[in-house]
N, C-alpha and C positions, 0 to 999 in steps of 0.2 A: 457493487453498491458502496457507495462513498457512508462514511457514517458519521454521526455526532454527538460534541461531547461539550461539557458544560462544565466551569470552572468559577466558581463563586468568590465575591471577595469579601465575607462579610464582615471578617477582623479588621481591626484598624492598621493591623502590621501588613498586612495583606492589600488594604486598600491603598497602605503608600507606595506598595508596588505598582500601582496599576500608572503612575507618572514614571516610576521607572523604567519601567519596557511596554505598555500599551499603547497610554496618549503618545509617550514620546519616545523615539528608537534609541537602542544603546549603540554607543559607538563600536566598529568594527575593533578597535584597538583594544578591545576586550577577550574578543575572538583570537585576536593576534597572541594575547598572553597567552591563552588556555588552550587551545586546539594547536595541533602540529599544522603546519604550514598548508600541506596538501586538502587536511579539513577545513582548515578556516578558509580556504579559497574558493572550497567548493559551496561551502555554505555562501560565500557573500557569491556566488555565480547567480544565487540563487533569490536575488536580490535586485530589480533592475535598476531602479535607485542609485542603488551604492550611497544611501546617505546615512546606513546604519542599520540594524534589525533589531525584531518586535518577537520579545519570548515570554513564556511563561512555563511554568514549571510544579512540581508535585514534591513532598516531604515524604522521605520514605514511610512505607505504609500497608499494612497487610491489604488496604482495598487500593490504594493508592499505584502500587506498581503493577497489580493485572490490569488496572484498568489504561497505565500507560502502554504496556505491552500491545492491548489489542486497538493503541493508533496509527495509523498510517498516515504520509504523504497524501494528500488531497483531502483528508476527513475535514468535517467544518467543525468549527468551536465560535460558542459563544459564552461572553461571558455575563453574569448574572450575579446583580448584587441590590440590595433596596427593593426587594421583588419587582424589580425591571430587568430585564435584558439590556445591553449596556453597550457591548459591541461584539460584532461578529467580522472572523476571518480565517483562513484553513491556514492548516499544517503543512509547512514546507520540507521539514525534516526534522528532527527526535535526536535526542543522543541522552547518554546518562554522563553529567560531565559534574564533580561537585566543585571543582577549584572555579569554571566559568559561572554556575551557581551564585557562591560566595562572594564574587567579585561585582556582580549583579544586584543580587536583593539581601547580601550578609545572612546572619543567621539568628534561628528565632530563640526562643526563652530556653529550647532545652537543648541546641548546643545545634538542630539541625537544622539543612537549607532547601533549598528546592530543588535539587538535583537531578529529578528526572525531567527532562527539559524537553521541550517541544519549538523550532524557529516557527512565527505565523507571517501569514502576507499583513501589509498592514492593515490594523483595527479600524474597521469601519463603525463610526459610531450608529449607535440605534437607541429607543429607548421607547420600550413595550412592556406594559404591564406583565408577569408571566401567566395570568388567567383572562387574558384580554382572548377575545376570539377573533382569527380561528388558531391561533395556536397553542390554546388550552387543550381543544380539540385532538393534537399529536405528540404536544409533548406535556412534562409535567406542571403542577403548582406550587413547585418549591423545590429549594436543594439544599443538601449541606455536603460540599463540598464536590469533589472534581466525580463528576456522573457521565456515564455513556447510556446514550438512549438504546434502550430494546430496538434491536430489530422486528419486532410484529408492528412498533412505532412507525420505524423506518418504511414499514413496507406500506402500510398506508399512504404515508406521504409520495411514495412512487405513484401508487395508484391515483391519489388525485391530483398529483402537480408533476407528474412526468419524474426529475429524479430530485436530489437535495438541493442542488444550487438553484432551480426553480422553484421550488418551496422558499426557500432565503429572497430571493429574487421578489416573489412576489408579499410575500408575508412581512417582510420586511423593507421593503423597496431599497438592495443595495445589491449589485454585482458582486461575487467573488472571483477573485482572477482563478486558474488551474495554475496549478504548479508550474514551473519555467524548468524546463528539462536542462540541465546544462548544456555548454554549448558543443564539450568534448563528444557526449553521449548522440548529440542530434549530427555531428559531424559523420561519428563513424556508424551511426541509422544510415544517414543519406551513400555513404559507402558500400553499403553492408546494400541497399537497395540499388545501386549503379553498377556494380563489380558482382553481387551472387553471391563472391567468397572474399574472404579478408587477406591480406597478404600482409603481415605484420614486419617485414623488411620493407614494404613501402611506407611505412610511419615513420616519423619523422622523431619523435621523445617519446620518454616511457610511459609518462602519461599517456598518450592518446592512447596506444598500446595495447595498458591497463583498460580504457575504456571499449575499443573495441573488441578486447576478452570478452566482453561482459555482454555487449551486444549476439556475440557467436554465440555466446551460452546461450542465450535467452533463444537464440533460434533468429530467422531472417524477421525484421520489424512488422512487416506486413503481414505476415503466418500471426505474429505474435499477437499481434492489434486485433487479430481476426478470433484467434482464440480467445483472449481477453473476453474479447464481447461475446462468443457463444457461452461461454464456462461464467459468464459474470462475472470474472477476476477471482475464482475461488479453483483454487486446486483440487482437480477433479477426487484425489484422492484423500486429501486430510482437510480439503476445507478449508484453509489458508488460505487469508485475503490480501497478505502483503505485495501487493505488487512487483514492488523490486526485486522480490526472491521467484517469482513465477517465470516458469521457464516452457517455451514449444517444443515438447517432446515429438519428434517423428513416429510414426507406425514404423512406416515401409522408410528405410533408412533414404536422408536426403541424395537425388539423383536428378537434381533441377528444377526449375520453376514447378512441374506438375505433380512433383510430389509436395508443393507447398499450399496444400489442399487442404482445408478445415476437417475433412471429414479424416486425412492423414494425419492427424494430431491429437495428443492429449494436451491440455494445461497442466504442469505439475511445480509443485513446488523444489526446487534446484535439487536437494536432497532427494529427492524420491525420483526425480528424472536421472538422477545418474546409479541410483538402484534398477532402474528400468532399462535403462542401457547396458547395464553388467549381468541383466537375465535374474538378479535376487530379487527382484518384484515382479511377476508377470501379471498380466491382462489378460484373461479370455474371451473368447468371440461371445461370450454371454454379458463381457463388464465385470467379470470375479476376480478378486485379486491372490493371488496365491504365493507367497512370500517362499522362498527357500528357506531346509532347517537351519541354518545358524541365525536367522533371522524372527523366527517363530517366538524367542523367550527374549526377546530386546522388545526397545522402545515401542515399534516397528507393528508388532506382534498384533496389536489390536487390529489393525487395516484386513489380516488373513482373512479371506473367507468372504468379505463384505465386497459389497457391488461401489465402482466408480458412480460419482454423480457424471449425471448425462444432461447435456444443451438441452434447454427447454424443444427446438425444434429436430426432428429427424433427420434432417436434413444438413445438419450440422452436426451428429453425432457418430463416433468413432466404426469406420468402417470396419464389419465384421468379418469380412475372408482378410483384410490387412492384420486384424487382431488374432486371428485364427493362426497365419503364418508366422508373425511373431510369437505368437506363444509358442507355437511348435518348433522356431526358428529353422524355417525351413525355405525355399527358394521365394524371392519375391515375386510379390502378386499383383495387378490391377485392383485401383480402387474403383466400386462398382457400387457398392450396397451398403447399408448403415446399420449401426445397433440402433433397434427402436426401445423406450422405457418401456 
């Protein structure tokens, strides 16, 4: 579930930002100064344009930075100022950067800038009352300052307009593009989907390389995509929605296309799938997770004991003799049968 967040400009310092990176895009030569090469490339990848990019950003903040924390790649923002809605466009990518900040919007009366930084696709203008119906109806009547809407919010709008970009779509009347995947990362998907397995002597620079790493972790794109959508892009174990960090764990260790079976797979988030592959996190054929001692009084510790979340359908959830085997790590098995909730 994509999520959204609201970003107000109601100061006047604030509002002269919204000419400096909203209406109109900052030059990439800004990017050049502040990010090292490989990031400022990656970000303008991510830009089909190339005529500049569209940020906005948060002053450090005890509400300020959880709530940057819990954005992702694809979430929608809009912004909201004059109790109108002003413009909406999603999140391309985040970074906490204060030198590209300062270079951007300077800094304010008491020496800070807006350094936790969000790239958007470009602002599409809008301009709706924020109690106008029906979006009084899901979101709020007012804001002071940079706000993430609840999720029991979010979930209604599933319910009645399918997901968020249909809600914006319709309530709004304006398209959000999805994210543009780089081109490194789609090359070595289509690889990774032609070939099975990667052969990282047939790469050509360290880049691509690097990006095919990342693809293997993640697991083959098509298992990947498949989880995604059963687990709802949340890590069956901690709940973690960041996408980029979610990874298709095997059951039954990969041994060809037929083990790349939805029901052979957990969604986990990269840390907890390579605890599950070194046997310090197991899974029982019940869903229980049962942590090794040196792991018990760490961060970790809270997970003992407690049930993975499970795909809303059966039919999609973690095969129980494959789970059984793995936990016992004992001879592979045929997947046959599911854990039901």
């Amino acid at each position: 579930m994509n999520q959204l967040f609201i970003f107000t400009a109601g100061k006047a310092i604030a509002r002269a930002h919204i000419s400096d990176s909203i209406s109109s895009p900052v030059s990439f030569l800004k990017l050049d100064a502040a990010l090292p090469p490989d990031e400022a490339s990656y970000v303008k990848s991510l830009l089909p344009e190339g005529n500049g990019f569209f940020a906005w950003g948060a002053v450090p903040g005890e509400k300020n930075i959880p709530t940057w924390e819990e954005m992702s790649e694809g979430d929608i923002v809009l912004t909201a100022y004059d109790n109108h809605y002003q413009y909406v466009s999603s999140v391309l990518f985040k970074l906490h950067n204060r030198a590209l900040a300062e270079s951007i919007w300077g800094l304010d009366a008491e020496g800070k800038t807006w350094e936790y930084m969000y790239i958007l696709s470009e602002p599409k203008p809008v301009h709706m009352h924020v109690t106008s119906e029906p979006v009084i109806s899901y979101l709020y009547n007012g804001y002071r300052g940079f706000t993430q809407i609840k999720r029991d919010r979010l979930g209604r709008i599933d319910d009645d307009y399918g997901d968020l970009n249909s809600f914006v779509a319709t309530v709004f009347g304006v398209s959000i593009p999805r994210p543009i995947v780089p081109i490194e990362i789609l090359v070595a998907e289509q690889d990774a989907e032609s070939e099975g397995t990667f052969d990282p002597d047939s790469v050509i620079d360290e880049r691509k390389k690097v990006f095919a790493a990342i693809v293997r972790r993640r697991g083959q794109p098509k298992f990947r995509s498949e989880l995604l959508e059963a687990y709802e892009g949340r890590c069956a174990v901690t709940g973690c929605t960041v996408e980029a960090v979610l990874e298709a764990a095997h059951i039954k260790s990969y041994a060809g296309d037929k083990t790349n079976h939805v029901t052979n797979g957990i969604l986990l988030r990269a840390d907890i799938h390579t605890l599950y592959d070194l046997g310090k996190l197991k899974i029982d054929e019940k869903g229980v997770i049962h942590l090794s001692g040196d792991l018990k009084d760490s961060t970790y510790g809270i997970h003992d004991g407690k049930k993975i979340s499970l795909p809303r359908g059966s039919r999609k959830a973690p095969n129980t003799k494959a789970l059984k085997q793995k936990f016992s790590a004992g001879a592979p098995v045929l997947v046959t049968h599911t854990v039901t909730a």
